[in-house]
C-alpha positions in Angstrom: 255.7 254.6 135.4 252.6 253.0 135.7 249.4 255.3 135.6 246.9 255.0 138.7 243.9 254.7 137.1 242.2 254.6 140.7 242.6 258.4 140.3 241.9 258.9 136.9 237.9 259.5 136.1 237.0 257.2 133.5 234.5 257.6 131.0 232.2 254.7 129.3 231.9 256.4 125.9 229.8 253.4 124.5 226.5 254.3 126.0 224.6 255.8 123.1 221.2 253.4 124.4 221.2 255.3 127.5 220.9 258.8 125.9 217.2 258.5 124.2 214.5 258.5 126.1 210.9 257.2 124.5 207.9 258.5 126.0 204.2 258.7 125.4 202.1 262.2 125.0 198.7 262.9 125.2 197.2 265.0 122.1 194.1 266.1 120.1 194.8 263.4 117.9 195.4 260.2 120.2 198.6 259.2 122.1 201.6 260.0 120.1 206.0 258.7 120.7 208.3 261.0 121.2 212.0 261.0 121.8 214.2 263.2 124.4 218.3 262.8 123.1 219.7 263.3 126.7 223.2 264.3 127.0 225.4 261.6 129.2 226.2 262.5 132.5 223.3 264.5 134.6 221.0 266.4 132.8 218.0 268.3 133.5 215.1 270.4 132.2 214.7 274.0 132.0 212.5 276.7 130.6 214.5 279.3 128.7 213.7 282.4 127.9 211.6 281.9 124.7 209.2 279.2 126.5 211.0 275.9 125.2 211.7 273.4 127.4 215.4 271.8 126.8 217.1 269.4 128.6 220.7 270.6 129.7 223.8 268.7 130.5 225.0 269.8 134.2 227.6 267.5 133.9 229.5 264.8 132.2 230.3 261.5 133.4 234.3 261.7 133.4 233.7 265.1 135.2 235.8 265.0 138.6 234.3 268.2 139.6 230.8 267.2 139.3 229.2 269.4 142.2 231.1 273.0 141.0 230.7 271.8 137.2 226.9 271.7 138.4 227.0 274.8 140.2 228.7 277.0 137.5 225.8 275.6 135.0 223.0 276.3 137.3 224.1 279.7 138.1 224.7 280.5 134.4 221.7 279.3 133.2 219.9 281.5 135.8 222.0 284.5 134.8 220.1 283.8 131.5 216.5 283.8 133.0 216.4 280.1 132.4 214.3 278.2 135.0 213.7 274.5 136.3 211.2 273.0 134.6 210.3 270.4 137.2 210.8 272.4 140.4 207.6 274.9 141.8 209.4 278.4 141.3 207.6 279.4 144.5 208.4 276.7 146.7 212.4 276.7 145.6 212.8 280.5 145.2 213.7 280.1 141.0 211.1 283.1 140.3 213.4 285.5 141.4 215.6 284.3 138.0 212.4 285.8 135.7 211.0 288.3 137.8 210.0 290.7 135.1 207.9 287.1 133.6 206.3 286.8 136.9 205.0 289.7 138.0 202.6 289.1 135.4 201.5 286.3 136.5 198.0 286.2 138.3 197.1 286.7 141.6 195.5 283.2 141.5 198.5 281.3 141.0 200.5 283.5 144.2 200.5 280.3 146.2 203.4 277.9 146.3 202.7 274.3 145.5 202.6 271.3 147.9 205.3 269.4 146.1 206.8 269.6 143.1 205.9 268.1 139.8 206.4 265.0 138.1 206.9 265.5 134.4 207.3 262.0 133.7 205.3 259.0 135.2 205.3 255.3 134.2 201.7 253.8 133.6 200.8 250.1 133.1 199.0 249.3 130.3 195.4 249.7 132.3 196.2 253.4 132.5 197.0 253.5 136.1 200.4 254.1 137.9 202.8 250.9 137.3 204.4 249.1 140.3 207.8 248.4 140.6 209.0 245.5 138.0 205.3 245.9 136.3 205.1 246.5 132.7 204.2 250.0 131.3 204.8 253.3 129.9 206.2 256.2 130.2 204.1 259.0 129.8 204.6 262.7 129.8 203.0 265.0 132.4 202.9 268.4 132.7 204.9 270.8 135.2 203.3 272.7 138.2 200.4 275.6 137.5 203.1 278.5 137.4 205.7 276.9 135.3 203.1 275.7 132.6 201.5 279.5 132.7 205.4 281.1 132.4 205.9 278.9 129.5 202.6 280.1 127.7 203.5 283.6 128.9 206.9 283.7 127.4 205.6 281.6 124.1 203.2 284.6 123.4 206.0 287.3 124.1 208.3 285.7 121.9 205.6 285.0 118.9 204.7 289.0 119.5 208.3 290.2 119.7 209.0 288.0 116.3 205.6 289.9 114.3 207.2 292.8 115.2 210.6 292.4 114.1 209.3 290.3 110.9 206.2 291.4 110.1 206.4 289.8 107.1 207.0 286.4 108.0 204.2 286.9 110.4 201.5 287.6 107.8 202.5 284.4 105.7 202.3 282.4 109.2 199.0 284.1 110.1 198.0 283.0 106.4 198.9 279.6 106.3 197.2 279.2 109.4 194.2 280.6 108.3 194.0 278.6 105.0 195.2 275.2 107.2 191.7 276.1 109.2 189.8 276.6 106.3 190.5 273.6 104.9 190.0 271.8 107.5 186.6 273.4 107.6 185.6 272.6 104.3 186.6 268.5 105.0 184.3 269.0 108.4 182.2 270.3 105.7 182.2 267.6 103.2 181.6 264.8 105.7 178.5 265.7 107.1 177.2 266.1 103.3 177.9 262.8 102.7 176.2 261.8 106.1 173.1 263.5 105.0 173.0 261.5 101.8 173.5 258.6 103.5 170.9 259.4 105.8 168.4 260.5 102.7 169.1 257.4 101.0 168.1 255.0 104.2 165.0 256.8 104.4 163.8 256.6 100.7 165.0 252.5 100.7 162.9 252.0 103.7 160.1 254.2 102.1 
């Protein structure tokens, strides 16, 4: 009997280019590449409950039960106090999923947001926002105000949470830290002695 692949969900398993994602980020020490491994199918960004942001698969392409495959996720990832990452928690009602995280949050940031974010935003090589066909970038942006301050928020609860269980391990972090910053102190250090020798030695050739 012949199968009727007009019913049968079909999966193209050879699209490995389409699952990392280059982008461009902005940081202390110039623009740097990084690369997001997507999962096929739909996937989308969340914050979980240690302050991370990871990109989860809500579906798969051969899926034939896309929208309930979708649904179960969402609502199990909620379950687990994870929360869009590019939605305003205010304006869609995804607080309620990490209420104990925000109540904490500041009166300042009560307000709902106009619109939601745009993590991601594709810039010509000028700096400014490409048009369609034009070459460019893409860049990463950050989420809206109360997102970026529940991610700080649960970052420090975890890093607090972790001293306390390991204490130990959080002494030799706190000391490599501080030795990494005295280092880098002494190098700061270093170069401006060598600029005042420079300087010294310009003034006694011109003398």
């Amino acid at each position: 009997m012949a199968k009727n692949w007009g019913r049968t969900p079909i999966t193209n398993a050879d699209k490995r280019l389409a699952a990392p994602i280059k982008y461009l980020v902005q940081t202390d020490k110039g623009v740097e590449q990084r690369i997001d491994r997507r999962p096929l199918g739909k996937s989308e960004s969340f914050v979980d409950p240690q302050g991370n942001v990871d990109t989860v698969q809500m579906y798969g392409d051969g899926d034939s039960r896309k929208l309930d495959t979708e649904q179960r996720t969402r609502a199990s990832l909620h379950r687990k106090g994870f929360v869009e990452y590019a939605k305003c928690p205010i304006r869609h009602g995804t607080r309620e999923f990490a209420l104990r995280d925000f109540s904490k949050m500041p009166a300042e940031l009560a307000g709902q947001c106009d619109r939601d974010p745009r993590p991601y935003e594709r810039l010509n090589y000028s700096g400014q926002p490409a048009a369609r066909g034009e070459p460019s970038d893409l860049y990463a942006r950050v989420s809206c105000p109360h997102i970026e301050w529940l991610i700080e928020h649960r970052r420090t609860q975890f890093l607090a949470e972790e001293a306390m269980r390991n204490p130990h391990l959080a002494a030799a972090e706190k000391a490599k830290r501080q030795a990494a910053e005295l280092q880098a102190a002494q190098i700061e250090l270093v170069k401006e002695q060598i600029e005042e020798r420079k300087t010294r030695r310009k003034k006694g050739s011109s003398d």
